[in-house]
C-alpha positions as CSV (number, residue, x, y, z in Angstrom):
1,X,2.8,26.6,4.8
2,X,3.3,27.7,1.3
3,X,0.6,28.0,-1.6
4,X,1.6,25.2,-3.3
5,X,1.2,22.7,-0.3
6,X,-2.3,24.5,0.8
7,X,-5.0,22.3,-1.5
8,X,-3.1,19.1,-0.3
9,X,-3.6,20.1,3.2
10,X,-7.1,19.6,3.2
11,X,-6.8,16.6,1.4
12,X,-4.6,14.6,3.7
13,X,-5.7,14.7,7.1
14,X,-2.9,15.8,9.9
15,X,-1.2,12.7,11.5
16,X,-2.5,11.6,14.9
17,X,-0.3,11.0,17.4
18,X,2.0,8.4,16.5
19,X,1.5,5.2,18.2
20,X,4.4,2.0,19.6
21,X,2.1,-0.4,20.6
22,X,-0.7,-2.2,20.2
23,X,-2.2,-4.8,22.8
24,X,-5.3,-6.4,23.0
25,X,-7.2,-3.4,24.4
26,X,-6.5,-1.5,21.5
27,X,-9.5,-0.8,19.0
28,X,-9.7,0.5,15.1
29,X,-8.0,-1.0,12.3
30,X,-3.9,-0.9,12.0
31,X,-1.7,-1.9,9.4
32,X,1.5,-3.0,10.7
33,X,4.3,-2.9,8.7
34,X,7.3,-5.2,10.2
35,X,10.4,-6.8,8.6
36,X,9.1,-9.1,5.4
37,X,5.5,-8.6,5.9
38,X,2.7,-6.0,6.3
39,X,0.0,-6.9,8.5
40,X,-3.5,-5.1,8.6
41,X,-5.5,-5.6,12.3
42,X,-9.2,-5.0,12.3
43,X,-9.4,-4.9,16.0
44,X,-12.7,-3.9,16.8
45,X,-14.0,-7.3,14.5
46,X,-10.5,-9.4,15.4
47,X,-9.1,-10.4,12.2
48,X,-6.4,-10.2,10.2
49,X,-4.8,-10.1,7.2
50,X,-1.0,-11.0,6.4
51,X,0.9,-9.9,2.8
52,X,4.4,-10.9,2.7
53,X,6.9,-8.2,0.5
54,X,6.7,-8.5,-3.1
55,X,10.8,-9.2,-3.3
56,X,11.3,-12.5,-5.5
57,X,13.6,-14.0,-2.9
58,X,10.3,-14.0,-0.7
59,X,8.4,-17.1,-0.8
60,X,4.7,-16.2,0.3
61,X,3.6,-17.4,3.2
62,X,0.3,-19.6,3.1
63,X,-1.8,-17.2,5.3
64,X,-1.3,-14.3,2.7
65,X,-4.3,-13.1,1.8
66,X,-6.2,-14.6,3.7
67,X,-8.9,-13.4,6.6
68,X,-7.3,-15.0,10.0
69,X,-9.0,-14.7,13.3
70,X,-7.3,-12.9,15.7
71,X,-6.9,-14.6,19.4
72,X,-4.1,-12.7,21.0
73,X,-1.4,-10.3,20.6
74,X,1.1,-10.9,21.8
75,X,3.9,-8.7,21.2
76,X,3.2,-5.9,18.5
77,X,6.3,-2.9,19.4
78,X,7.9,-0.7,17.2
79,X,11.8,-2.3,17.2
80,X,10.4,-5.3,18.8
81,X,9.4,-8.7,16.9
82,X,5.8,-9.4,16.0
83,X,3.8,-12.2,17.0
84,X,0.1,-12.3,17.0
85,X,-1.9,-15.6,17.7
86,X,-4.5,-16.4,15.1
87,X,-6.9,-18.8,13.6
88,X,-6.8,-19.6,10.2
89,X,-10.3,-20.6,7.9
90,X,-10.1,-24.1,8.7
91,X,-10.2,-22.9,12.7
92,X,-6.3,-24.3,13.0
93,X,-4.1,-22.1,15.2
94,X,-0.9,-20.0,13.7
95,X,1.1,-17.3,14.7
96,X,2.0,-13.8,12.5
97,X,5.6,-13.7,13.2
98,X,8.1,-11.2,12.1
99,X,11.5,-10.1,13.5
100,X,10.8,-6.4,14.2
101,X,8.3,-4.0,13.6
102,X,9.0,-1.0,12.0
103,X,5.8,1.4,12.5
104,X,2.0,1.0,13.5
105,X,-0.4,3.2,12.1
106,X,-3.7,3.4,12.0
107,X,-5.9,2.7,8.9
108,X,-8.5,5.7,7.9
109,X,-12.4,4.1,8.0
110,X,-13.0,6.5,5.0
111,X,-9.6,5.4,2.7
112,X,-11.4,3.3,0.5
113,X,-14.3,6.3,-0.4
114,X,-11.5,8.6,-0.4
115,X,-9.1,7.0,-2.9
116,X,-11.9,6.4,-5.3
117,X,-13.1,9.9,-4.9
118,X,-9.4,11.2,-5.8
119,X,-9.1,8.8,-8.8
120,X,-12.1,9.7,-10.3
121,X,-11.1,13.6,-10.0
122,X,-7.5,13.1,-11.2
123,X,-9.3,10.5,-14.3
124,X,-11.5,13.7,-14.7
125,X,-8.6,16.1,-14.9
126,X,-6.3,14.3,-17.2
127,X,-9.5,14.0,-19.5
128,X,-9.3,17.6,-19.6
129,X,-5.9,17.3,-20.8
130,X,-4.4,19.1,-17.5
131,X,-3.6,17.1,-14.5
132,X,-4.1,16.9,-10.8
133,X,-1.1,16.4,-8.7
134,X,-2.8,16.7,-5.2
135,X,-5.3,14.2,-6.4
136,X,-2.5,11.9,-7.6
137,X,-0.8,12.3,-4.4
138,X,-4.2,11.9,-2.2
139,X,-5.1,8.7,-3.9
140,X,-1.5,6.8,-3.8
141,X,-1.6,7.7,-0.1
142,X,-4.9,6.8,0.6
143,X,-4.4,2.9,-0.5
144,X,-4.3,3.4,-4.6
145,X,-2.0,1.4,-6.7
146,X,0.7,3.0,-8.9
147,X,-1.0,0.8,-11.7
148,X,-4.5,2.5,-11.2
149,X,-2.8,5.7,-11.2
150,X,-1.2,5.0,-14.3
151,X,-4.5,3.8,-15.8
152,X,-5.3,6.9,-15.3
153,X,-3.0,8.7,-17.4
154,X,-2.7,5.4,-20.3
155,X,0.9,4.1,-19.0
156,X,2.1,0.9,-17.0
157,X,1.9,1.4,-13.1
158,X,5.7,0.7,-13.3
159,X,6.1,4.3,-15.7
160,X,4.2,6.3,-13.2
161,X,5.9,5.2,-10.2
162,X,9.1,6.1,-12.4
163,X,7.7,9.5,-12.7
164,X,5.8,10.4,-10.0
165,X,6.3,8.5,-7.0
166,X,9.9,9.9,-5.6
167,X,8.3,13.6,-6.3
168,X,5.2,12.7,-4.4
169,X,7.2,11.5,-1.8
170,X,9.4,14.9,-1.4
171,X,6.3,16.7,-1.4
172,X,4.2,14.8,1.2
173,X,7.8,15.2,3.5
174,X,7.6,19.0,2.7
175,X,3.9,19.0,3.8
176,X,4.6,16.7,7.0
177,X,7.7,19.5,7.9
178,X,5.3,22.0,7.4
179,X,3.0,20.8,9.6
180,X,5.7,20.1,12.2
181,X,5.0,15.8,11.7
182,X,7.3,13.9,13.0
183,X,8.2,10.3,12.9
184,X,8.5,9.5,16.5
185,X,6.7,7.2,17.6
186,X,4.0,7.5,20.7
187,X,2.0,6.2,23.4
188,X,0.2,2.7,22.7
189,X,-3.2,2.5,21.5
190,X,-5.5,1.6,24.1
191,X,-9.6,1.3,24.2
192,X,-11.4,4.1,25.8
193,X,-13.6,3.7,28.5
């Protein structure tokens, strides 16, 4: 791994395996992103929440956004459809339906504390009048907004997406080669005894 891709290395953790499947002896919390729609699973408390994509030809669904509880899954497969049975507030069932889900992956306990650590330190380094790519890079990745990333640095969260975000990406690939990550797909996710 070279120099420049060290300091991010201990910032973002190493992939885990990568994961196909989830069922309902699966634990953790997931975000499953299928065709149309991104889905985040807290398994161990069964819940979930549903965000349709942000393209204007979308109409949003009315579960978006809000905290469903989860009864079953029933099919959750990367390359197959999703369906996961649920309750909405008012107790009525619903199903989560989308034609094919693209990857699982599982959702870091500590994101939250971690982007909010790495916005603080790139806000603290771009008050010194330098910046902090690694931080940038950590804190997009770990859940943060273009916009608050561009707050950062006193531009729209469309300009720094502009700038930064299809650099970032080339150098997260560069790290994930260097670490010999891959994007296929694994065992499912199951409970351990």
């Amino acid at each position: 791994m070279d120099d420049d891709l060290q300091h991010l290395a201990t910032l973002i953790p190493a992939r885990g395996e990568p994961v196909r499947t989830l069922d309902d002896t699966a634990t953790g919390s997931w975000r499953v992103r299928a065709s149309r729609v991104t889905v985040r699973l807290d398994l161990d408390a069964r819940t979930v929440v549903r965000s349709t994509d942000t393209v204007p030809t979308l109409t949003p669904d009315p579960l978006d956004g809000r905290l469903l509880a989860l009864e079953e899954i029933r099919s959750c497969a990367v390359g197959e459809p999703l369906s996961l049975r649920v309750r909405d507030e008012d107790g009525r069932p619903a199903t989560v339906r989308a034609t094919k889900v693209r990857y699982v992956q599982p959702v870091d306990p500590e994101a939250g504390a971690r982007r909010e650590r790495h916005l603080r330190q790139l806000a603290a380094a771009v008050a010194a009048g330098s910046d902090s790519r690694d931080d940038r890079i950590a804190a997009v990745h770990f859940g943060a907004t273009w916009a608050a990333v561009g707050e950062v640095h006193d531009i729209s969260g469309v300009q720094a997406a502009a700038r930064w975000k299809e650099p970032d990406r080339e150098v997260l690939a560069r790290l994930r080669a260097a670490r010999g990550e891959t994007g296929t797909p694994a065992a499912p996710a199951r409970r351990e005894s």
